[in-house]
N, C-alpha and C positions, 0 to 999 in steps of 0.2 A: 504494500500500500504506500505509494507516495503523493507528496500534495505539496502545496502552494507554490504559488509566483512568487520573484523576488519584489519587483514592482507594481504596484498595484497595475490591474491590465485597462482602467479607466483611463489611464495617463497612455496610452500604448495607443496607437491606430489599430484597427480592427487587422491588418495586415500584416501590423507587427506582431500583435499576442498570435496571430495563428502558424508564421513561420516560427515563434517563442516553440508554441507548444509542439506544434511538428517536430523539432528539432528534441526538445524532452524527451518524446514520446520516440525517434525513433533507437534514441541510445538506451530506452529503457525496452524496446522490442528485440534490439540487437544483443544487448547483452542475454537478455532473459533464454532466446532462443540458444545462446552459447554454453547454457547451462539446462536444458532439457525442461524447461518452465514455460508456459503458455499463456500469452495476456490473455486475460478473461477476458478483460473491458473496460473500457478507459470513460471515466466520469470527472467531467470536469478537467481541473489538470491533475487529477487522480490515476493511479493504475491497479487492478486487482490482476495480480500473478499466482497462479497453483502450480502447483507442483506436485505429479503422483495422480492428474485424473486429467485428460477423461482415460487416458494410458496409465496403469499403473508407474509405479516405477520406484525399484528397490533405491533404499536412501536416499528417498526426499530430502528428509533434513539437509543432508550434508549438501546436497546441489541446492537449495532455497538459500543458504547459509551465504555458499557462496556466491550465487546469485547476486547478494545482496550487498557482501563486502565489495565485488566488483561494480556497481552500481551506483554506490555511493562515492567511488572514484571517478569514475566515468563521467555523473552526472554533474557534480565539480570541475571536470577537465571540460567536458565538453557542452555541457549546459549551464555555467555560472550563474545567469541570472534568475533558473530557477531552482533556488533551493529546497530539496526534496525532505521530508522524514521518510524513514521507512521502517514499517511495524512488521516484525513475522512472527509467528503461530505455525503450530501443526496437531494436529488430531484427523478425527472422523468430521467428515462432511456429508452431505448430500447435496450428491452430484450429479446433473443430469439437463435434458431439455424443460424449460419450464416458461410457463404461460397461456394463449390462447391462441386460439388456428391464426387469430389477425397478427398474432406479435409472439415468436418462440422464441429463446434461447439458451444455450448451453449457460450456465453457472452453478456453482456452487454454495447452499448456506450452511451455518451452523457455529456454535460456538465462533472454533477457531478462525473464521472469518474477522467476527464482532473482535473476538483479544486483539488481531492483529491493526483493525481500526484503531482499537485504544492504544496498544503499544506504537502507532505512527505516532498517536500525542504523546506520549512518553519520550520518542527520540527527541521531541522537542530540546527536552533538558542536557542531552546526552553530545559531547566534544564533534561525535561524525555524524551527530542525528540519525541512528540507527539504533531501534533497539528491538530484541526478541526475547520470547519467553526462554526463562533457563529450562524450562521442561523440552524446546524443542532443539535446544542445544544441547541436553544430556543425550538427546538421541544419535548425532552425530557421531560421524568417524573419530577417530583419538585425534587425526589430525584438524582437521575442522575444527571441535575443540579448544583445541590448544588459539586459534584468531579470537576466544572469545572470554569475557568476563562477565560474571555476575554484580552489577554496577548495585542494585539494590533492590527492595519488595516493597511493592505498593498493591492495596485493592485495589483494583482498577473499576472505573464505574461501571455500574451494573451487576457486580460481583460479591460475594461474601467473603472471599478467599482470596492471601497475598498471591501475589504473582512473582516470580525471580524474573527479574529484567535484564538482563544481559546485552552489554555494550560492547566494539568492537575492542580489541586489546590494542591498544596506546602502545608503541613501535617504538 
């Protein structure tokens, strides 16, 4: 999940914010596909990426993970002016075509969707503006792992239960 402009897009010609967000959008296409991840769908200057449907695919975690470290480089190197959060999550979903015969489409809901919403607000706080649940980084390869910290726990809204946040490890 990543989001906002760096400028408000009021102040931007209508020509400027859409070469803006083309250009967002497709270093966040190209990388995601680099890493076996699939844009869901792009809301606003938002992106939802899954990983593991509609194709399964052994070690999610470790490909969203780094999905996500390279992203937040990329999106720096090569989109500065819009600075991105990016929240991730993993669990069970439900995945599938959804809608009416006028309007289908493939996505995904469930929990892990929502945490991943809250933890993009969470990278707020966070040096690379990245942050994921520690529960989806215990899943990860040893190496994987090792790019990540557990920054701190917070309920996140909507929740009864802390959440381990995990921020990218400081180099």
């Amino acid at each position: 999940n990543s989001r906002s402009l760096g400028r408000p897009s009021k102040s931007l010609s209508p020509g400027e914010v859409v070469e803006l967000i083309n250009r967002f959008f497709e270093v966040i296409v190209t990388v995601t596909a680099r890493h076996g991840g699939v844009v869901n769908k792009f809301a606003g200057d938002g992106a939802l990426i899954i990983f593991g449907a509609p194709v399964a695919q052994e070690d999610y975690a470790t490909h969203a993970l780094a999905c996500a470290r390279e992203l937040a480089g990329a999106l720096v190197r090569d989109a500065p002016e819009t600075p991105a959060t990016i929240g991730l999550s993993g669990g069970e979903v439900i995945a599938g075509n959804m809608g009416t015969q006028e309007r289908f489409e493939y996505t995904v809901m469930g929990d892990p969707v929502n945490e991943a919403a809250r933890l993009g607000s969470q990278a707020k706080l966070l040096p690379q503006r990245v942050a994921a649940s520690g529960r989806l980084v215990a899943q990860a390869d040893p190496a994987e792992r090792e790019c990540w910290d557990v920054a701190y726990s917070v309920v996140l809204r909507g929740r009864d239960v802390r959440t381990d946040v995990a921020s990218l490890r400081q180099r």
